[in-house]
C-alpha positions in Angstrom: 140.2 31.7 -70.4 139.0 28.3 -71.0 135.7 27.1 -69.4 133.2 24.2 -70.6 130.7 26.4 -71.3 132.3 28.0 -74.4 133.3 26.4 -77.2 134.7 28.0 -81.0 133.1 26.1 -84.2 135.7 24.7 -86.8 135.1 23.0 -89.8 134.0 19.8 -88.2 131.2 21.4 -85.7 127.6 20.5 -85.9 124.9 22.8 -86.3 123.8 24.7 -83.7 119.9 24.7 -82.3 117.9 27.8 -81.4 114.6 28.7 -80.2 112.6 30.0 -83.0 109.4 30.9 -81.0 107.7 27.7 -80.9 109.4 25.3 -82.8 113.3 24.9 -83.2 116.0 25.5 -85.9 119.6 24.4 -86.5 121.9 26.7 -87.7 125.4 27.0 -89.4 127.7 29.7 -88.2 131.3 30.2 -89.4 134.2 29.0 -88.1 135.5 30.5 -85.3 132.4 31.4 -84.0 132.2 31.7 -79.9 129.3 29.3 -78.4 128.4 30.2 -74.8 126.4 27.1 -73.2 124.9 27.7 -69.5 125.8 25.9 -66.2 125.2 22.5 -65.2 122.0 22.7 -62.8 122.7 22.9 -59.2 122.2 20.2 -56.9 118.6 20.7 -55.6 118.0 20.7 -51.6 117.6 17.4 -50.3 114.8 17.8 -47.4 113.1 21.1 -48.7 110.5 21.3 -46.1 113.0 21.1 -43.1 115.3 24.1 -45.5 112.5 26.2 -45.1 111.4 25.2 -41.6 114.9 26.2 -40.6 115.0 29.6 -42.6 111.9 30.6 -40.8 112.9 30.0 -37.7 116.8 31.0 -38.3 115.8 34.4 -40.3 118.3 36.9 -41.5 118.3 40.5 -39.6 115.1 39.7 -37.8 113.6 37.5 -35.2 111.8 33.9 -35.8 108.5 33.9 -37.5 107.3 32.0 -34.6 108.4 34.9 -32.6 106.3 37.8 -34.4 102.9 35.7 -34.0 100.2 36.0 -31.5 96.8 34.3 -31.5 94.1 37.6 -32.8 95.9 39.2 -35.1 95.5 40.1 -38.7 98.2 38.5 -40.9 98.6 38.5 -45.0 100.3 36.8 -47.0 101.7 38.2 -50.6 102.7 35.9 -53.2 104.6 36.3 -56.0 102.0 35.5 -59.7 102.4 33.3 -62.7 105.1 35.3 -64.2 107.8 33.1 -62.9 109.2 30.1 -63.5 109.7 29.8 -66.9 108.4 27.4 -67.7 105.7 26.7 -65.0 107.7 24.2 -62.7 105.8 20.9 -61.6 103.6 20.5 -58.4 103.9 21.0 -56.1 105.0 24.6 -56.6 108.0 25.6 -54.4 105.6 28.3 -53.5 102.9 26.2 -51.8 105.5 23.9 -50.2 106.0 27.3 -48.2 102.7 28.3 -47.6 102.1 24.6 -46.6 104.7 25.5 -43.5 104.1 28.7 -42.4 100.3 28.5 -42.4 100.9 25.4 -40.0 102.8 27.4 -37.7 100.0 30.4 -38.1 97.7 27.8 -37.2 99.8 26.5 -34.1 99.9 30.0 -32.8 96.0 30.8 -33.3 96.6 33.1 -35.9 93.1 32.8 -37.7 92.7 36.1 -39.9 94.8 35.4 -42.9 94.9 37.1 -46.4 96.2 35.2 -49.0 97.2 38.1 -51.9 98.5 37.7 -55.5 101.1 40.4 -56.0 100.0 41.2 -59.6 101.1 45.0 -60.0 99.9 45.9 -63.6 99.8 42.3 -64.6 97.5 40.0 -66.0 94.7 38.3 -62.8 95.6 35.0 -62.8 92.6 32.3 -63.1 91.1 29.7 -60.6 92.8 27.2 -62.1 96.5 29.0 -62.5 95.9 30.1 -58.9 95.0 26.5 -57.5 97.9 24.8 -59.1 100.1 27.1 -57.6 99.1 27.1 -54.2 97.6 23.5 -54.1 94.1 21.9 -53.8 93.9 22.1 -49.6 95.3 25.8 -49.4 93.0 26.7 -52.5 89.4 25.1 -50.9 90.2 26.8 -47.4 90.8 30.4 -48.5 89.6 30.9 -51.9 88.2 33.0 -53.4 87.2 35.7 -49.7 90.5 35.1 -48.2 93.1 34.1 -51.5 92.6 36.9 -54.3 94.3 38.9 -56.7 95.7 42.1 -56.0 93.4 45.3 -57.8 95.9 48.1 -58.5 92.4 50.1 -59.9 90.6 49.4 -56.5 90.9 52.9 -55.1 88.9 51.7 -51.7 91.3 48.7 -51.2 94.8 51.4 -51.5 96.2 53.0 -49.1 99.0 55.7 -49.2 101.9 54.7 -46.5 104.0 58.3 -47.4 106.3 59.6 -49.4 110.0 58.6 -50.4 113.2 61.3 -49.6 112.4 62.3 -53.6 108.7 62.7 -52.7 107.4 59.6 -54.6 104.3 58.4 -53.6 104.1 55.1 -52.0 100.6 53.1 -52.3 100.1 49.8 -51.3 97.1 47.4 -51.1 95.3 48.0 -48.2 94.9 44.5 -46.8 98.9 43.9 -46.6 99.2 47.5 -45.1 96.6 47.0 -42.0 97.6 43.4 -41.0 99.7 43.0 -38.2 102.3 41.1 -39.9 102.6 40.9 -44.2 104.7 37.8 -45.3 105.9 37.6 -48.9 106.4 34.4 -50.2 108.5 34.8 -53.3 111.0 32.8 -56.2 113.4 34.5 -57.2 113.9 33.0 -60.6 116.7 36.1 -61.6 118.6 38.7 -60.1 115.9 41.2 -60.6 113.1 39.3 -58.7 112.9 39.5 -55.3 114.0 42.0 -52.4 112.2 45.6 -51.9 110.5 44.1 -55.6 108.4 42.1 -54.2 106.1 44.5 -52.2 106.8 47.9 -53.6 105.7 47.0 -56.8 103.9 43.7 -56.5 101.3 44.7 -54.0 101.3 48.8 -55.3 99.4 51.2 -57.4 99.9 53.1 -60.7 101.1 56.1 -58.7 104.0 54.1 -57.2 104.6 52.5 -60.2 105.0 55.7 -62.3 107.7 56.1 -60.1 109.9 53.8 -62.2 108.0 52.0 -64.5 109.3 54.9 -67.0 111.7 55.8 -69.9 113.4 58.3 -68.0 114.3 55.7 -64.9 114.8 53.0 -67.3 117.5 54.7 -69.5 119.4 55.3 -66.9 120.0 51.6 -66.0 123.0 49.6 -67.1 121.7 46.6 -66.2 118.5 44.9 -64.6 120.3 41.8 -63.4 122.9 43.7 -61.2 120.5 45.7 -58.3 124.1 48.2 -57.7 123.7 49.4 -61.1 120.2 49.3 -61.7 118.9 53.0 -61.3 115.5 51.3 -61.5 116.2 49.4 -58.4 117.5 52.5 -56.7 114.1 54.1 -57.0 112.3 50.4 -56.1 114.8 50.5 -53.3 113.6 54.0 -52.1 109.8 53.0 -52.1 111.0 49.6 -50.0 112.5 51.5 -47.2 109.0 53.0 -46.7 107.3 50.1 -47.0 110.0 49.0 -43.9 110.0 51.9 -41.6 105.6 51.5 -41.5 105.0 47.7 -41.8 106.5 44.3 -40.7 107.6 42.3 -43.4 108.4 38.5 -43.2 110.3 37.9 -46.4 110.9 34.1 -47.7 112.8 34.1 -50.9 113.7 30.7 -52.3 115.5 29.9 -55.8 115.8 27.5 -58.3 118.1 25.7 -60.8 117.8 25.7 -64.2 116.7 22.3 -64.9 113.9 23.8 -67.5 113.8 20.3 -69.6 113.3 17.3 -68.1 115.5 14.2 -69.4 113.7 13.7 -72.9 114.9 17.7 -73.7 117.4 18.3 -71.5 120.5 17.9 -74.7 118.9 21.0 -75.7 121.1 22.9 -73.3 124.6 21.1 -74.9 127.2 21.8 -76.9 125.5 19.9 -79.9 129.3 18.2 -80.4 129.0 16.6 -77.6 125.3 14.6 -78.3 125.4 11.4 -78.1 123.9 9.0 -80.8 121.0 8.5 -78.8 120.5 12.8 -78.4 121.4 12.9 -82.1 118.3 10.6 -83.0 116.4 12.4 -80.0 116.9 15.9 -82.0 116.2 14.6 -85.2 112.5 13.5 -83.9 112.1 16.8 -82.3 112.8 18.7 -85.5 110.9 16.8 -87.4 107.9 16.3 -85.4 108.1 20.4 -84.5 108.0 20.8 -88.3 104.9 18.4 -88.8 102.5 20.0 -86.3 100.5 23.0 -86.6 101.5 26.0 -84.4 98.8 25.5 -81.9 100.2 22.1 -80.8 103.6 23.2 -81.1 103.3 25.9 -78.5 101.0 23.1 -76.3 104.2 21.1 -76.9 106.5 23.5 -74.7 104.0 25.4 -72.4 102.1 22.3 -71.4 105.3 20.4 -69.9 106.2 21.9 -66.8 109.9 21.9 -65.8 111.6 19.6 -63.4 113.4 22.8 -61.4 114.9 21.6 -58.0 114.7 24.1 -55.3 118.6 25.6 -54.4 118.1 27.9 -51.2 115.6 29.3 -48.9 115.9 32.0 -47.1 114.0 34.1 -44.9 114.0 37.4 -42.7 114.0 41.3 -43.3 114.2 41.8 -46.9 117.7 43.1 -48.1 120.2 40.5 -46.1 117.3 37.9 -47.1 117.6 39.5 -50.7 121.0 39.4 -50.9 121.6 35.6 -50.3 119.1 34.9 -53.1 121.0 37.0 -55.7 124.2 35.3 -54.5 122.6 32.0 -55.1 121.2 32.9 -58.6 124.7 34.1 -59.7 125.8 30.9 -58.4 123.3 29.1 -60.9 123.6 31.4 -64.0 127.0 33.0 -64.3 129.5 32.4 -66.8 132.2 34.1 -67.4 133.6 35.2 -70.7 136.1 37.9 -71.1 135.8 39.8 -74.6 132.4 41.3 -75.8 130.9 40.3 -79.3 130.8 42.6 -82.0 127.7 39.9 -83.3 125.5 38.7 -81.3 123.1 35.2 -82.4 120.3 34.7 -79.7 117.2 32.9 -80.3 113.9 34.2 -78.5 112.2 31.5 -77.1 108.4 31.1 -77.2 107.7 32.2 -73.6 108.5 35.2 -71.4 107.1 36.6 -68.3 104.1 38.3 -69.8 102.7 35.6 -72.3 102.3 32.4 -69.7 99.1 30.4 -71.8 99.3 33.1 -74.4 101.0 33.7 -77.5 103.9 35.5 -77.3 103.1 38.6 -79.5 105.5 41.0 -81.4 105.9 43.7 -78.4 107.2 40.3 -76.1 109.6 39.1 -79.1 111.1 43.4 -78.2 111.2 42.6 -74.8 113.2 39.6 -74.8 115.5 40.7 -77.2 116.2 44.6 -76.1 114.9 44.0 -72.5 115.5 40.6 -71.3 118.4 39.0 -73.3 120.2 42.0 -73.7 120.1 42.1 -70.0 121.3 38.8 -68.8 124.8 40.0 -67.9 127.1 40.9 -65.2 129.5 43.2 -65.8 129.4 44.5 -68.9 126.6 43.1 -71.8 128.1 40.6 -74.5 127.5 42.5 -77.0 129.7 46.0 -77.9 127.8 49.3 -77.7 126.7 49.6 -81.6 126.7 45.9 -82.2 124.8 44.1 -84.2 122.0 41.2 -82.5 120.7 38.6 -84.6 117.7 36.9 -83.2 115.5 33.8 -84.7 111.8 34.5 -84.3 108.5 34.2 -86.8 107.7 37.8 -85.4 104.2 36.5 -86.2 101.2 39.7 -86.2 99.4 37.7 -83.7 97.9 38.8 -80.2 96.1 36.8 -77.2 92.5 39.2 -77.6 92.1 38.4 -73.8 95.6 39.1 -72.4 96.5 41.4 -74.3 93.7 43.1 -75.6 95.8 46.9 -75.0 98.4 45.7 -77.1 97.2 45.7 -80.2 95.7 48.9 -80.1 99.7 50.1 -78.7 101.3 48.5 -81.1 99.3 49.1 -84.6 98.4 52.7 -83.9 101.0 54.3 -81.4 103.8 53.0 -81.8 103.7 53.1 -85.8 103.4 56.9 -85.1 106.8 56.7 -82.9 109.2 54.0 -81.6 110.4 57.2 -78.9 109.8 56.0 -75.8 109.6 59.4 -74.3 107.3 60.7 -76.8 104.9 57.7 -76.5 105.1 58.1 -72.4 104.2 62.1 -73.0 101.6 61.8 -76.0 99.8 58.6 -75.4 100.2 57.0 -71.8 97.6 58.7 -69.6 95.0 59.1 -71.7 95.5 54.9 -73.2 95.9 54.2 -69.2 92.4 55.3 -68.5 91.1 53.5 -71.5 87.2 52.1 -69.1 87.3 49.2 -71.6 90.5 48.1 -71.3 90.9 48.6 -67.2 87.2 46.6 -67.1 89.2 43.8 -68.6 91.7 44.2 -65.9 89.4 44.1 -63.2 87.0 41.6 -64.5 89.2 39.3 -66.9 92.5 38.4 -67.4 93.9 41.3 -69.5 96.7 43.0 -68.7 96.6 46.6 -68.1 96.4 49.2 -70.6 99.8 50.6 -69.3 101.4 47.8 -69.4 102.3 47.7 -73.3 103.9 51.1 -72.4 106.1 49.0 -69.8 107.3 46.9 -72.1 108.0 49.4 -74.8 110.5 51.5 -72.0 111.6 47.4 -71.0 113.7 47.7 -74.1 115.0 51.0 -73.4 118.2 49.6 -72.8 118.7 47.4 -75.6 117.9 49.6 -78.3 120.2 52.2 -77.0 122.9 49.5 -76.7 122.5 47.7 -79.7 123.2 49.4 -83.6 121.2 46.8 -85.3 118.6 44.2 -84.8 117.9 41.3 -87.9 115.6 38.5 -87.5 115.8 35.3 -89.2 113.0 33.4 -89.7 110.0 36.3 -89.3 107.0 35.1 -91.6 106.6 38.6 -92.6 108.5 42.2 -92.5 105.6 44.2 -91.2 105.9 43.4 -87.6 109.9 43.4 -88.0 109.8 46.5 -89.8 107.2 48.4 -86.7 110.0 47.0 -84.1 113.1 48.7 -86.0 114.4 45.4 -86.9 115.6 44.2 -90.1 115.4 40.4 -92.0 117.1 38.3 -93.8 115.9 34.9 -95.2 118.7 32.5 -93.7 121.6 33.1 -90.5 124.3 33.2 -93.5 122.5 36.4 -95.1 121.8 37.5 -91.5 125.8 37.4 -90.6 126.9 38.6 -93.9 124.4 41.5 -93.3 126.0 42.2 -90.1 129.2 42.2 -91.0 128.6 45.2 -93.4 128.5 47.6 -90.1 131.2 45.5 -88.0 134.9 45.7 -87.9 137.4 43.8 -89.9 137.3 40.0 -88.6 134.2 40.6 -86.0 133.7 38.7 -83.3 130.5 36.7 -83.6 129.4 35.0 -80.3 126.3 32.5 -80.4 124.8 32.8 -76.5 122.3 29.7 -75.7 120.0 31.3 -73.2 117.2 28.0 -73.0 118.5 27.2 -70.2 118.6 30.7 -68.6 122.3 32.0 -68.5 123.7 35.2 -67.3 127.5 36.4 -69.3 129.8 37.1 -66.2 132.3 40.0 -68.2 133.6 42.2 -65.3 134.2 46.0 -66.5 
């Protein structure tokens, strides 16, 4: 199979580039080495605001938006949180292009009694500002803050209990979205995962639905988060939607991106590096050097302060899973590549941003998440790497936690899980009584702290990795404590890191180097 996106180093290649948190690294990897690069960004849609005019009123499996409204009644609107894009993507957000649209049509039909709801689950509240860039200044002033909050997964008053799955799971939702009328979920479904039954059934629930499948047990017995037909996590997500179906009317307006992350200053970081030209070779050479020159607080300004130039691929709209469906087909479209042969190495460098860190440093239990959770999981088919396979990742590793995010954390991550890495054990000794933690669900409530259960999530997030993978080494951690905590091992340089992995591989492994800044999914069909 030959395809653009994957190239072999010989003798002549340059070195390659890789994420190293926040700043960037070249590095040499032996000949024969496979380089996967990701697609070419899609062509954006032209006339967005007639795409999603048309999806609304040209839905999927359901009648017109137009059609469901009537002047009196009680509609909310759920919308997806921070947590995607990656990077934040510049204003306006796709997100309030849609809300700009449908709360003209609400107000052509007299629809006056409008929620405006951040779908937050467990995560972090998002801030005025964070809120206000997202939505826009008009929308913002007209609802904010009585009628455009965040979702409160501890606000027993503001729950309500729709019924029970067919295996007797509980299914809780916010109370506003489960007495209006008519609940429309605006979301972006930046991967596979996003999106669909998703968006409500966890978004807008409580901890008792979430305990459902936010769990080792549920999570070990995925193969993959980016396929929904194998993801036994989805199943359950799947079971909760259908509730959430059969008792409320739900709009859903998925739209998707490309993967333009850097605009055209940056955007050589996502090539083949033996294909820059002189003017990219020059561009790189300022980047490294000026990355190495400044202290970490303006290198991580220098990424998470430059919003990306996504262009907006599809919209689509109408009852959830044909509306769902489309938007997964769409992000295959963007991310897929396909690759036949799995790696018995695998070189990945963890970028210095993921869903849970967005204006935060991304702390030691993230670094696991992308590596055994996300990364690992950005496949079709089968992963990229062979069951028992080594994964070198680049990352300081750095003992160093956002206090107002992630305040749980620490406490998780210096005192549990140096007692066990066993995600079962840590779900049956620690979670409930850490969950109830007054202090830390006051900063969930009140600030912008994610909840106490959530390091626990993102513990089982890696569930799938770790099983996977025989070994983990870093290259570049600043120290082995943290490392060492993870179940990961170091080496000082990628040619100690590859020599060390070869000790466990076969005769003549296969190393593959996967560039996942721009996001990629490996397309290897079982």
């Amino acid at each position: 199979m030959t395809s653009p996106n994957i190239v072999y180093t010989d003798k002549h290649s340059a070195p390659r580039v890789q994420f190293c948190g926040d700043t960037l690294i070249e590095v040499d990897l032996p000949v024969g080495t496979r380089c996967i690069y990701p697609n070419a960004p899609l062509e954006p849609i032209k006339d967005l605001d007639a795409a999603i005019r048309y999806a609304i009123t040209h839905p999927l499996g359901c009648e017109p938006l137009y059609a469901k409204l009537r002047p009196g009644m009680k509609v909310a609107i759920a919308i997806d949180d921070i947590s995607m894009p990656l990077p934040p993507m510049r204003t306006p957000d796709v997100r309030e292009r849609v809300l700009s649209v449908v709360l003209e049509m609400l107000d052509d039909y007299g629809v006056e009694d409008i929620d405006l709801i951040i779908a937050l689950a467990y995560h972090r509240r998002m801030t005025e500002g964070e809120i206000q860039r997202m939505v826009g200044k008009r929308i913002f002033d007209r609802f904010w803050p009585d009628h455009l909050y965040n979702h409160d997964a501890e606000d027993s008053a503001n729950m309500a209990e729709l019924g029970l799955t067919d295996k007797d799971e509980v299914v809780e939702l916010n109370r506003a979205a489960v007495e209006a009328d008519l609940l429309i979920y605006v979301n972006l479904n930046f991967v596979p995962m996003n999106g669909g039954h998703k968006s409500v059934g966890v978004g807008l629930c409580g901890g008792k639905t979430l305990s459902a499948h936010h769990n080792p047990y549920a999570l070990r017995k995925t193969r993959s988060y980016m396929e929904p037909e194998t993801s036994h996590i989805q199943t359950i997500i799947d079971r909760v939607g259908k509730v959430v179906q059969d008792k409320l009317d739900v709009f859903h307006i998925e739209t998707t991106i490309n993967n333009r992350m850097f605009d055209r200053n940056l955007d050589f970081l996502g090539k083949n590096p033996d294909e820059y030209t002189t003017r990219e070779k020059l561009a790189l050479r300022t980047v490294l050097f000026a990355l190495d020159k400044c202290p970490n607080g303006l290198r991580e300004e220098i990424f998470m302060r430059f919003p990306a130039p996504y262009g907006v691929t599809g919209v689509f709209a109408g009852a959830t899973e044909p509306t769902h469906a489309r938007s997964v087909q769409k992000c295959y479209e963007q991310y897929c590549v396909p690759i036949q042969g799995q790696a018995d190495i695998q070189i990945t460098g963890i970028p210095y941003i993921s869903p849970y860190n967005v204006n935060a440093f991304l702390n030691p239990l993230l670094v696991q998440v992308m590596a055994q959770g996300y990364l690992h999981n950005l496949h079709r088919g089968q992963p990229l790497l062979k069951k028992g396979g080594t994964m070198i990742i680049t990352h300081p590793c750095s003992d160093r936690f956002d206090h107002d995010q992630h305040a749980p954390y620490v406490e998780f991550f210096h005192k549990l899980l140096t007692q066990t890495r066993d995600a079962v054990e840590l779900h049956k000794r620690f979670e409930k009584e850490f969950s109830r933690n007054p202090a830390y669900i006051r900063m969930y409530r009140t600030g912008n702290a994610y909840h106490p259960n959530h390091p626990f999530y993102m513990w089982y997030w890696g569930e799938a990795g770790r099983a996977w993978q025989g070994r983990c080494i870093v290259v570049g951690a600043d120290n082995e404590y943290v490392p060492e905590i993870l179940g990961y091992e170091t080496a000082p340089n990628m040619t100690e890191a590859i020599r060390m992995a070869k000790e466990s591989a076969p005769r003549d492994p296969q190393i593959t180097c996967a560039n996942f800044a721009p996001i990629m999914m490996t397309d290897m069909k079982v």
